[in-house]
C-alpha positions as CSV (number, residue, x, y, z in Angstrom):
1,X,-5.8,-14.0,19.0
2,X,-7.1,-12.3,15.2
3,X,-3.5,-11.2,15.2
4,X,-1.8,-14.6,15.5
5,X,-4.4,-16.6,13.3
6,X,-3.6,-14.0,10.4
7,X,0.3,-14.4,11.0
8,X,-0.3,-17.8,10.8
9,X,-2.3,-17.9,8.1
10,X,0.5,-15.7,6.1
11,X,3.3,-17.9,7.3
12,X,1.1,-20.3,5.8
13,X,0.5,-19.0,2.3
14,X,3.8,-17.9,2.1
15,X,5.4,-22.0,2.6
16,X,2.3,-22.7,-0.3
17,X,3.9,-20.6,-2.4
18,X,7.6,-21.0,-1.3
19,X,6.8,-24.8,-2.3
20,X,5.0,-24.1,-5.5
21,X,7.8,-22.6,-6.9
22,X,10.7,-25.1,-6.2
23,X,8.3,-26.8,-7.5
24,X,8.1,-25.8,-11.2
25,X,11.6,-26.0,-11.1
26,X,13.0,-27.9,-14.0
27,X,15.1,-31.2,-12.7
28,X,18.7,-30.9,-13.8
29,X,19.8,-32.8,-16.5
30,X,22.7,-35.4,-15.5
31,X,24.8,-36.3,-18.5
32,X,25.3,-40.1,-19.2
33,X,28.9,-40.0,-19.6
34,X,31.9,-37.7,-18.4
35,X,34.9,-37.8,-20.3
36,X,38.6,-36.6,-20.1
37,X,41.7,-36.6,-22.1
38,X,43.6,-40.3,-21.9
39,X,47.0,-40.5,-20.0
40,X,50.3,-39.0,-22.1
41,X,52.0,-41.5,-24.7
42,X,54.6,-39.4,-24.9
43,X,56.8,-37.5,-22.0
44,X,59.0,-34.8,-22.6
45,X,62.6,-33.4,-21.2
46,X,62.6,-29.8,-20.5
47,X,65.6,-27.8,-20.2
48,X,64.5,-24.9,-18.6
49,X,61.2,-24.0,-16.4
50,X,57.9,-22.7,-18.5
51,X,55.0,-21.4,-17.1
52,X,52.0,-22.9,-18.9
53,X,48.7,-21.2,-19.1
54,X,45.3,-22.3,-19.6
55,X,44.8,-21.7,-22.7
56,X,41.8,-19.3,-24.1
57,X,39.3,-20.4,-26.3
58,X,35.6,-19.1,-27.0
59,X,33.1,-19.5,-24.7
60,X,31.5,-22.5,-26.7
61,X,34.2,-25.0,-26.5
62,X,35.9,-23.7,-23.4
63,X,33.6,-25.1,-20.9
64,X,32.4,-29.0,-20.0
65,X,30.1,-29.1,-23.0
66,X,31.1,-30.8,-26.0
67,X,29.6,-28.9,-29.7
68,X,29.1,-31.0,-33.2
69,X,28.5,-28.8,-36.3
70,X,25.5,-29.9,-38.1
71,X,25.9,-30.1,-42.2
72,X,24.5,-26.8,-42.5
73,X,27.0,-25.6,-40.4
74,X,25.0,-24.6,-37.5
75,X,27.1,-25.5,-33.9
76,X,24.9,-27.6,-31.6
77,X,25.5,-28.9,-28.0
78,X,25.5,-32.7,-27.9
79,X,23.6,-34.1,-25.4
80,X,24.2,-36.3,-22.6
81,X,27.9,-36.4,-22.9
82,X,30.3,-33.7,-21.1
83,X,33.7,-33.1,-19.7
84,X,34.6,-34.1,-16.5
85,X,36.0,-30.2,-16.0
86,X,36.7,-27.2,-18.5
87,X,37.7,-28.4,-22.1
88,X,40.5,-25.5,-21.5
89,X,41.4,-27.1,-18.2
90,X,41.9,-30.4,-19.2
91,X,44.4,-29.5,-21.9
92,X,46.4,-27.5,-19.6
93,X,46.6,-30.2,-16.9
94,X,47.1,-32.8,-20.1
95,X,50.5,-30.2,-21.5
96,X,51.6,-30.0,-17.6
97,X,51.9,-34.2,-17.8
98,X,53.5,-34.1,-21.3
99,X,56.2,-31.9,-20.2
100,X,56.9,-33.9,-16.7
101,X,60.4,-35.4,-17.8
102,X,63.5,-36.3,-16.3
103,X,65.2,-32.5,-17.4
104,X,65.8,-29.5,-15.2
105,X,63.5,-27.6,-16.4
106,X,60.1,-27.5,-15.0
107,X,56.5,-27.1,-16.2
108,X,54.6,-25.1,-14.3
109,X,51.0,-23.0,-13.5
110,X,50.6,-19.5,-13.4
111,X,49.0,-19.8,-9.9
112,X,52.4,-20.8,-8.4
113,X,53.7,-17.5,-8.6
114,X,56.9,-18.4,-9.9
115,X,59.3,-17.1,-12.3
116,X,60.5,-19.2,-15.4
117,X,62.6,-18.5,-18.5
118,X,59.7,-19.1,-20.6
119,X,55.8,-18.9,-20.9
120,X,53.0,-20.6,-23.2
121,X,50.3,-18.8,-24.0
122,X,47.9,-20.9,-26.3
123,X,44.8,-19.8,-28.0
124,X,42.0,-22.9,-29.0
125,X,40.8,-22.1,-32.3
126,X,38.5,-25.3,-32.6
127,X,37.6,-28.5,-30.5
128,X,34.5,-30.2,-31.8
129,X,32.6,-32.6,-33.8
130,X,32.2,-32.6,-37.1
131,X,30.0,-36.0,-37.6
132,X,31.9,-38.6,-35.9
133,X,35.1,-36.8,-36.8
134,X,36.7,-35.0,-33.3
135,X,38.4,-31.5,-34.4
136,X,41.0,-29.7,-32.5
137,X,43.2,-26.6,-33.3
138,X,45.1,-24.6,-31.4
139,X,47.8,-21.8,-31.7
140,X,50.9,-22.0,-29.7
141,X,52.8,-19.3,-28.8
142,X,56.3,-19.6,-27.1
143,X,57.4,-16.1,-25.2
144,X,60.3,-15.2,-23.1
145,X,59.3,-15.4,-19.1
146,X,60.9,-12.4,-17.7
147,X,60.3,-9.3,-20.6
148,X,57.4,-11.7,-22.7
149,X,58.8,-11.3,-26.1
150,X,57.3,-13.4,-28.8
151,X,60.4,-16.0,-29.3
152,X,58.2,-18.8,-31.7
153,X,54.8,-19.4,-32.6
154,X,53.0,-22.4,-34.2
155,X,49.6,-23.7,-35.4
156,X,48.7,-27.2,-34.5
157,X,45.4,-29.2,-36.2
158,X,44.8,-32.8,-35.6
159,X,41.8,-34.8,-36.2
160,X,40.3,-38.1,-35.0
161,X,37.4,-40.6,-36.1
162,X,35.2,-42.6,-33.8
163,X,35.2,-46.0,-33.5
164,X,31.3,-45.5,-34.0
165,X,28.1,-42.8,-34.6
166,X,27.3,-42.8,-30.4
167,X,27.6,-39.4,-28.7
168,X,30.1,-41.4,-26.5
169,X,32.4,-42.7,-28.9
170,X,32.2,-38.8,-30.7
171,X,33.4,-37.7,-27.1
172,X,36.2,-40.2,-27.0
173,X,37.3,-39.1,-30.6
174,X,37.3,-35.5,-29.7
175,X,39.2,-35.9,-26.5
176,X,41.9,-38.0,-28.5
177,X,41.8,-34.9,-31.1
178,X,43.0,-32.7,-27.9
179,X,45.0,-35.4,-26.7
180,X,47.0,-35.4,-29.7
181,X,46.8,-31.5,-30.4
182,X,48.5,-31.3,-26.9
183,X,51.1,-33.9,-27.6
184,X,52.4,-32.0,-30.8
185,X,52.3,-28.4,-28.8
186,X,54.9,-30.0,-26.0
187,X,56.4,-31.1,-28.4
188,X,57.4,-27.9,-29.8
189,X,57.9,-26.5,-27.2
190,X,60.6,-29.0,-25.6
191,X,62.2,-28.8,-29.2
192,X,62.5,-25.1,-28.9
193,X,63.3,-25.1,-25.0
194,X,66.1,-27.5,-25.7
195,X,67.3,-25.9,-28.8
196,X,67.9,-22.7,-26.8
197,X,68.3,-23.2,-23.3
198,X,71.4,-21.0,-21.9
199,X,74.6,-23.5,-21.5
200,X,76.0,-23.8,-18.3
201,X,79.6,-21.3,-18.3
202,X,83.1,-23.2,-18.3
């Protein structure tokens, strides 16, 4: 009887204690607002197949959370706004829609497995805030699928102000900077794709 009053009496403490800690828990925080890049203006042909990977970026801008830089120059998350998935993510899906035209060629992920004439590996240098100015810039670089020689390379930098000083329009301003930093990097590539794609023998 001693023996089941005490193993009920730990049992006890140990659900006390159990709930004191989920307790002290901090409450996550839910952001106000998720945002993503806006559809493609712009669709382009493709002449031959690319395989188009997520690009890299640092681990500050590469994730939902969107960073301002202060005027002292000091990079600061802003609250209550975030991406609706991976900055990084977004901008791959966003170059996979740009390059869905009516051409031959296909774009495609790395995760398909399959071969292409070409590849783009992209690097994000910058993608935030700077007031209620949105900041993106990225370096493109074009290779050759099968032996992944360097064939091109370009730097891309856009900019875009907010319609106002909210953290939301900021957000909406900084995905149009990707938007458009996305839109000039297909266009590139088609441009060079096109310019180069192996002509059909006679």
């Amino acid at each position: 009887m001693i023996r089941k009053l005490a193993t009920c009496l730990a049992t006890g403490v140990a659900a006390f204690g159990l709930a004191a800690c989920v307790s002290v828990l901090p409450e996550p925080k839910v952001p106000q607002g998720l945002y993503r890049f806006a559809a493609v203006e712009t669709v382009y042909d493709l002449e031959a197949s690319i395989v188009v990977r997520e690009p890299e970026a640092s681990r500050l801008v590469a994730g939902r959370a969107i960073a301002a830089e202060d005027s002292s120059g000091a990079l600061r998350l802003v609250p209550n706004v975030e991406w609706t998935d991976s900055s990084t993510r977004l901008m791959q899906m966003a170059m996979l829609d740009a390059l869905e035209g009516n051409g031959p060629g296909k774009a495609i992920v790395p995760e398909t497995g399959a071969l292409a004439e070409y590849e783009l590996a992209w690097q994000v240098t910058d993608f935030t805030l700077s007031g209620t100015t949105g900041r993106c810039r990225v370096r493109a670089t074009l290779l050759e699928g099968a032996s992944r020689d360097v064939l091109d390379q370009t730097i891309v930098s856009t900019t875009q102000q907010a319609d106002g000083d909210s953290n939301a329009d900021r957000a909406k301003a900084l995905a149009g900077a990707g938007r458009a930093c996305v839109d000039e990097v297909a266009g590139f590539v088609s441009q060079y794709i096109n310019a180069h794609a192996a002509k059909p023998e006679s």
